[in-house]
C-alpha positions as CSV (number, residue, x, y, z in Angstrom):
1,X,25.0,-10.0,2.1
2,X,22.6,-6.9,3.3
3,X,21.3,-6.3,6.1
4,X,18.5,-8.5,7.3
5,X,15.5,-6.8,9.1
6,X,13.1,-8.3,11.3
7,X,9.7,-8.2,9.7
8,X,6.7,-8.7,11.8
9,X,2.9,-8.8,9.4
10,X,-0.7,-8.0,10.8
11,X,-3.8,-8.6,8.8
12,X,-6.8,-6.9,8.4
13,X,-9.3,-9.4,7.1
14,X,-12.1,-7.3,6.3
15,X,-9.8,-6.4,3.4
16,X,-7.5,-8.4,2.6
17,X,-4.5,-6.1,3.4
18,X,-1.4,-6.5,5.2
19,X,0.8,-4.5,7.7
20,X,4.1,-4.4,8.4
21,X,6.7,-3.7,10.9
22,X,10.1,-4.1,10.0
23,X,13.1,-2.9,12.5
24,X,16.9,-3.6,13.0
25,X,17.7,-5.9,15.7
26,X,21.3,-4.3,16.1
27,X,19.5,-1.0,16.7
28,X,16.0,-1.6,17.9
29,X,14.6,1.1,15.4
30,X,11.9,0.3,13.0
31,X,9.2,1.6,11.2
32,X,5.8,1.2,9.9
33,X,4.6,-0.2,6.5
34,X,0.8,0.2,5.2
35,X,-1.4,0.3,8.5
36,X,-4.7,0.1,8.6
37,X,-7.4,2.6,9.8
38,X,-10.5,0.5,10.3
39,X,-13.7,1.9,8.4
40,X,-17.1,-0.1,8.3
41,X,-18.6,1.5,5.0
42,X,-22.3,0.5,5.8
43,X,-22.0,3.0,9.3
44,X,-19.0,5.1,8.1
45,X,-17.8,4.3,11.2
46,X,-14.1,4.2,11.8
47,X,-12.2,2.5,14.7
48,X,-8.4,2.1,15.8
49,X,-8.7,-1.5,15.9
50,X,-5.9,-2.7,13.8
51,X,-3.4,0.6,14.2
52,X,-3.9,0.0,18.4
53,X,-2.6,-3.1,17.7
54,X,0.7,-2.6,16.0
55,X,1.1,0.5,18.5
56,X,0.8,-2.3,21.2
57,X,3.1,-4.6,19.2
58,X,5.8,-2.0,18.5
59,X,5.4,-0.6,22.6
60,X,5.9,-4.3,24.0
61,X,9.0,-4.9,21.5
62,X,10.6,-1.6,22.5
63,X,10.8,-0.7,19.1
64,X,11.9,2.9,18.5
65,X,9.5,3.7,15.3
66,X,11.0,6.2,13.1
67,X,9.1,6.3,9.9
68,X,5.3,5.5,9.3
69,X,5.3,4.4,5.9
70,X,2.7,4.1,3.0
71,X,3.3,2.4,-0.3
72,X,0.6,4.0,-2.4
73,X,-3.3,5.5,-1.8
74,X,-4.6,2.4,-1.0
75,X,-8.1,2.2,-2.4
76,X,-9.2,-0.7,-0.3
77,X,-8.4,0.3,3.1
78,X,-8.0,4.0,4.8
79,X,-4.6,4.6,5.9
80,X,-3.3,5.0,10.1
81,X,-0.6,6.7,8.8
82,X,-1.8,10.0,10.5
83,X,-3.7,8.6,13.7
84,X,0.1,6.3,14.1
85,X,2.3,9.4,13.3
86,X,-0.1,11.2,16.4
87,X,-0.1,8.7,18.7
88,X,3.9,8.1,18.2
89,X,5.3,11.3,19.1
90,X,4.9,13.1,15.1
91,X,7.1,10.2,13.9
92,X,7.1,11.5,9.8
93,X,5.3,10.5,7.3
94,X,6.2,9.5,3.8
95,X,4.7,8.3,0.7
96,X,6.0,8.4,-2.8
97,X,6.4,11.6,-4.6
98,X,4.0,11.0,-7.8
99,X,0.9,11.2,-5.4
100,X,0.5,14.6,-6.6
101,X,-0.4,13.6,-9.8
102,X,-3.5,11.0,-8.1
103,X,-4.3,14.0,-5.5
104,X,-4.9,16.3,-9.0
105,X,-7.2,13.5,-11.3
106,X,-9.0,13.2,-7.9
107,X,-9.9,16.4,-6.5
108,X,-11.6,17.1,-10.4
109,X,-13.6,13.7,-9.2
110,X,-14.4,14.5,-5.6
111,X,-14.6,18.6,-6.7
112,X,-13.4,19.6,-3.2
113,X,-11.1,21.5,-2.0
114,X,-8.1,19.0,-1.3
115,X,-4.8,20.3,-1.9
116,X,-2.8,18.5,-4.7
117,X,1.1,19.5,-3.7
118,X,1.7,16.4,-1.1
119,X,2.0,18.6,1.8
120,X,-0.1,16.2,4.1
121,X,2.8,14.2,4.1
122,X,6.5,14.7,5.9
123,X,8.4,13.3,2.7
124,X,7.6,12.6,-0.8
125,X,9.8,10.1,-2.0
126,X,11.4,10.1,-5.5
127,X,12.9,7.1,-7.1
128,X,16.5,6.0,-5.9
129,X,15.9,8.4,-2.6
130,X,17.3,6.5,0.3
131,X,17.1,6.7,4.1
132,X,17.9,4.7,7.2
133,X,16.0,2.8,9.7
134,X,18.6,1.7,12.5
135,X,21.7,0.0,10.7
136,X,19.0,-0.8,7.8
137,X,19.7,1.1,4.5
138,X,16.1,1.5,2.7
139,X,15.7,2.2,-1.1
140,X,12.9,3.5,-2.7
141,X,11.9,2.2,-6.0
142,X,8.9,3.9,-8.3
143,X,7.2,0.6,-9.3
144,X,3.8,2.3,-11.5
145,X,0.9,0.2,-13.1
146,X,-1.4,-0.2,-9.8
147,X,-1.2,2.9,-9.5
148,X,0.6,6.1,-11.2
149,X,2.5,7.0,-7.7
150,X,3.1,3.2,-6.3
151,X,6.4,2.8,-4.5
152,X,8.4,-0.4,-3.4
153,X,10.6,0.2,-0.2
154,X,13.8,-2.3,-0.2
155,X,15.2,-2.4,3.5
156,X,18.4,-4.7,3.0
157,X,17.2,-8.3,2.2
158,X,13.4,-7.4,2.5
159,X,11.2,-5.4,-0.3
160,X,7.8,-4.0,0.7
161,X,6.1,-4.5,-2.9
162,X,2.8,-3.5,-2.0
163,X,-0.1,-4.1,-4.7
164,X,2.2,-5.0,-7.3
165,X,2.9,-9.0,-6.4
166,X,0.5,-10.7,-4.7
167,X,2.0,-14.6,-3.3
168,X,3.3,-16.7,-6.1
169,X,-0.2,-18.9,-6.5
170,X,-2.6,-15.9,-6.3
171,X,-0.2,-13.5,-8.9
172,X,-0.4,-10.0,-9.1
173,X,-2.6,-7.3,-8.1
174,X,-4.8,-5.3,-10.7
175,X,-4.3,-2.5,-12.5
176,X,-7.5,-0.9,-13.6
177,X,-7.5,2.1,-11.5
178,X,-7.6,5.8,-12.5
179,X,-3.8,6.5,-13.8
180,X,-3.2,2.7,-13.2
181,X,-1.4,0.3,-16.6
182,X,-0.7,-3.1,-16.7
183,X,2.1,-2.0,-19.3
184,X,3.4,-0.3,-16.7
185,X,3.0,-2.9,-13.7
186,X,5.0,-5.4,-16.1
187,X,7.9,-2.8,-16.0
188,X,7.7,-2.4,-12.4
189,X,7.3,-6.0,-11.2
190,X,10.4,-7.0,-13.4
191,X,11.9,-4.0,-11.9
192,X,11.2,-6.1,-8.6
193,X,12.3,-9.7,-9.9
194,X,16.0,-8.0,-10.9
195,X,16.8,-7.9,-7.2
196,X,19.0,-10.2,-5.9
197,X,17.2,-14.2,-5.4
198,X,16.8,-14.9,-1.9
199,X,15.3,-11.0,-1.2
200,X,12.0,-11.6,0.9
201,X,9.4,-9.7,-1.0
202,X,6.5,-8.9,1.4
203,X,3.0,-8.6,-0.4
204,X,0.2,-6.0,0.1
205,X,-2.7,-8.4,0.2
206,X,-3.8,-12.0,0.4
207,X,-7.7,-13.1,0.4
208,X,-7.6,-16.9,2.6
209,X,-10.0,-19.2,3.0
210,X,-11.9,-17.7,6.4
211,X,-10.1,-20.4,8.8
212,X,-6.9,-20.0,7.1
213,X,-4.2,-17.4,7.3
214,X,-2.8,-14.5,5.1
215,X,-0.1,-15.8,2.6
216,X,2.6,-12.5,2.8
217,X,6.4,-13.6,1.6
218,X,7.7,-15.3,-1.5
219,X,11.5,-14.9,-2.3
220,X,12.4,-13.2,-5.5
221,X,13.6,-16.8,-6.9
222,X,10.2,-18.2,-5.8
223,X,8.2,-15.2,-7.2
224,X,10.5,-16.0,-10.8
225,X,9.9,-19.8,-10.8
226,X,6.1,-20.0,-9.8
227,X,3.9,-16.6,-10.0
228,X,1.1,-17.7,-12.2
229,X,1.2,-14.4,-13.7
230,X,4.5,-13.6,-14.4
231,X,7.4,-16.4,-13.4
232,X,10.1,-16.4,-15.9
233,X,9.1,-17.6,-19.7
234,X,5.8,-15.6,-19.7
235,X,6.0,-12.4,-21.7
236,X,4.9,-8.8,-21.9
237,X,2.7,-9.4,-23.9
238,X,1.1,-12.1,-22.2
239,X,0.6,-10.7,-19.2
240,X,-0.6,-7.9,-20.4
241,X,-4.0,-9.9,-21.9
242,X,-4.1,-11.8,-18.5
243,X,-3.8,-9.3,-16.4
244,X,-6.0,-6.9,-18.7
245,X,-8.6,-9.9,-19.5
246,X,-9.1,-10.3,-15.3
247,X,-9.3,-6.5,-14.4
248,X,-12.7,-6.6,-16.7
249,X,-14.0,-8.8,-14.6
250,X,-13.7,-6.9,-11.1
251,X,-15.8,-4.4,-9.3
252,X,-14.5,-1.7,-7.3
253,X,-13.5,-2.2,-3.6
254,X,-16.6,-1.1,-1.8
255,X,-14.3,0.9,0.3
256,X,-12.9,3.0,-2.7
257,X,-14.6,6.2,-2.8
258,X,-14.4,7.0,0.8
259,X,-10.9,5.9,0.9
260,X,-9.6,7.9,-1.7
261,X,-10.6,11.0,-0.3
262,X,-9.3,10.2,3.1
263,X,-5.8,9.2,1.8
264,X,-5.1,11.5,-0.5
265,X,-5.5,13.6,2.6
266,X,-2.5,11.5,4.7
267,X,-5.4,9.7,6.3
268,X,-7.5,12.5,7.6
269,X,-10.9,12.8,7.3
270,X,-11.9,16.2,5.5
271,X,-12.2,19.1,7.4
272,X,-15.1,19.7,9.7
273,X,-18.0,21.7,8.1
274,X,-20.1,24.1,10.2
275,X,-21.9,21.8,12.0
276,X,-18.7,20.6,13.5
277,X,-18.9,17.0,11.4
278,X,-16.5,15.6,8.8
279,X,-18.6,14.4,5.5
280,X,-17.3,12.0,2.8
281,X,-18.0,13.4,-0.4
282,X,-19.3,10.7,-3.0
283,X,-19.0,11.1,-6.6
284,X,-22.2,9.9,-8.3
285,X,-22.2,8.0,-11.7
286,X,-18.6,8.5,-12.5
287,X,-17.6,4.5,-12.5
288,X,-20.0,1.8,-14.1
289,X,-22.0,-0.5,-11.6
290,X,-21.2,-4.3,-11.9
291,X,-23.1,-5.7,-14.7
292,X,-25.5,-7.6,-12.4
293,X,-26.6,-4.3,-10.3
């Protein structure tokens, strides 16, 4: 059997988006998956709300963090990776290696001056690279189709499978974004569903009912026999019109084009201009307003 990690979750339920922090009991070493910088988009006011609160967590565990880890640039949320990686001593930093190829479509989007080689990060992860957290071997998978540089992160019995599955009753997560594909997020999620049965598979969102909480862990067998989307016996082809048919029907995140610009930066605002203040650049009339605006 492989290792088992402990895996603690945090939500952020301004955006539906969960946190993890998984460590080695053997060991006491751990690390960071997905953390949340706060950001209220009507002030453009950020806060440390969420990130203090793992950094509390992870402090009154006494766990050792030794990678801050992000599974994609989130579009919904701005990632703590940066403010965590501070306040913890420069634990690194890593991401998977294809982010390059979002920094580049969005740089021609926000015309700035970003730099599109990855370096804001410690590690770019390639597909099959591996690592250690404590006793706790961690793979990296390249699962595209969210988006072009999407990574899943399998640490022994537990897989961090980001916006690719959502819980079994909710499905999966869309894939309409610049460089995203549902063809590809079929690939990736069967990719996923190959892993042994009883691996936990730890979601990147969930969207309760306000009084209820987050729904974050279905097992691969559960994820096969029930997703709505794509349990065992539905095909390609099929999810590819469902999946297709409901990205049509969305808007973008209303945190999207600030966030981009801040994550494709390792979660750094952009650089001060002369006045001494950091602006967020927004592109105008590239996307389509909602039908009803």
């Amino acid at each position: 059997m492989p290792p088992s990690p402990v895996v603690d979750h945090f939500f952020d339920r301004a955006t539906g988006s969960l946190q993890y922090v998984f460590h080695d009991p053997a060991t006491m070493k751990g690390a960071i998956v997905d953390p949340v910088w706060n950001f209220c988009p009507k002030a453009a006011a950020t806060s440390t709300r969420s990130a203090d609160e793992i950094l509390r967590f992870v402090r009154e565990k006494g766990i050792t963090v030794e990678w801050v880890l992000d599974t994609h640039p989130h579009a919904d949320h701005f990632t703590a990776a940066a403010y965590m990686s501070d306040r913890l001593g420069g634990v690194p930093r890593g991401i998977g290696a294809k982010v390059v190829g979002i920094q580049r479509l969005w740089k021609e989007l926000y015309h700035d001056g970003l730099r599109t080689d990855g370096s804001q990060w410690d590690r770019l992860f390639e597909d099959g690279d591996s690592f250690m957290v404590g006793s706790i071997p961690v793979r990296v998978m390249l699962s595209p189709g969210h988006t072009l540089a999407s990574v899943t992160y399998v640490a022994g019995d537990a897989a961090f499978v980001h916006d690719t599955l959502m819980v079994p009753q909710s499905g999966t997560s869309r894939a309409d974004f610049p460089g995203g594909s549902a063809a590809q997020l079929w690939e990736s999620i069967r990719a996923i569903l190959a892993l042994p049965a009883q691996t936990r598979l730890f979601v990147g969102h969930s969207y309760p009912d306000k009084d209820a909480g987050p729904g974050f862990m279905a097992t691969v067998a559960e994820q096969r026999e029930s997703n709505i989307h794509v349990r065992d016996g539905i095909t390609r082809e099929q999810f590819i019109a469902t999946r297709e048919g409901r990205d049509k029907t969305l808007s973008l995140p209303d945190r999207m084009l600030y966030a981009l610009q801040v994550n494709l930066r390792g979660g750094r605002l952009p650089e001060p201009e002369s006045d001494g203040n950091c602006y967020l650049k927004i592109p105008a009339n590239r996307f389509p307003a909602p039908s009803a605006a």
